[in-house]
C-alpha positions in Angstrom: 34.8 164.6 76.7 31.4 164.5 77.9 30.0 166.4 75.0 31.3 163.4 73.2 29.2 161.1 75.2 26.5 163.3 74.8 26.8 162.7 71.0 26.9 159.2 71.3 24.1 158.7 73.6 22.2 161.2 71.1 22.9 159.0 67.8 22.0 155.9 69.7 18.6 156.9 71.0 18.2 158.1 67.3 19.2 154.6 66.1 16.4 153.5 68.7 14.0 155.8 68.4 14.1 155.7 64.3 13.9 151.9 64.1 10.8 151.5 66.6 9.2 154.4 65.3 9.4 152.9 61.5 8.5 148.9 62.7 5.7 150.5 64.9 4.3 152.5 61.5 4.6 149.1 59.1 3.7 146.5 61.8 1.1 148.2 64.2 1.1 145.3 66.4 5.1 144.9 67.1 5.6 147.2 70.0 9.3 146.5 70.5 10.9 148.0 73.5 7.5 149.5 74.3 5.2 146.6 74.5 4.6 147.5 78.1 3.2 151.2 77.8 -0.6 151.6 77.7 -2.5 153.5 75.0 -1.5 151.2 72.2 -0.3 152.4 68.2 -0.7 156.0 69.5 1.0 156.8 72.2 3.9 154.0 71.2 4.5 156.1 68.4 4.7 159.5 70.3 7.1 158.1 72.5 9.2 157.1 70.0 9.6 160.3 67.9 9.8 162.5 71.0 12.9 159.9 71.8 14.3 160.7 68.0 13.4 165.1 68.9 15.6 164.8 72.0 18.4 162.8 70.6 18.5 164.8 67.5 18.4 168.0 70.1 21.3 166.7 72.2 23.4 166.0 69.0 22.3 170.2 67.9 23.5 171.2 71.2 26.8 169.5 71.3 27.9 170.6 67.8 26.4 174.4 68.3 28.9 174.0 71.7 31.6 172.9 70.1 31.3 175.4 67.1 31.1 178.0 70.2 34.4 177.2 72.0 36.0 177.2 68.6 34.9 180.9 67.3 35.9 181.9 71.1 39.2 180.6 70.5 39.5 182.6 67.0 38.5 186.0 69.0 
């Protein structure tokens, strides 16, 4: 169950991450969620695509898990 969480947490800060990251690239001035954090287009950006690398890690992690437990089972 909580690998399922895990997932869904993972897909939405991918939904997140992926949206800010591509209105920060066409609209440099819309910060979104981010408006607050110093160091302007730059570091906005970073923030974003190392939220999309984590997410996209979590979601690797829980199907690499999953396809784990199942060859375990087939042994």
């Amino acid at each position: 169950m909580k690998y399922a969480v895990l997932q869904t947490l993972g897909v939405a800060l991918v939904v997140l991450g992926g949206q800010g990251a591509i209105r920060l690239l066409v609209d440099h001035d819309n910060a979104g969620l981010l408006a607050w954090l110093p160091g302007g287009f730059a570091a906005g950006v970073t923030v974003h695509f190392v939220a999309v690398a984590v997410a996209v890690g979590a979601v690797v992690a829980g199907w690499a898990h999953s396809r784990a437990k199942e060859v375990g089972r087939r042994s």
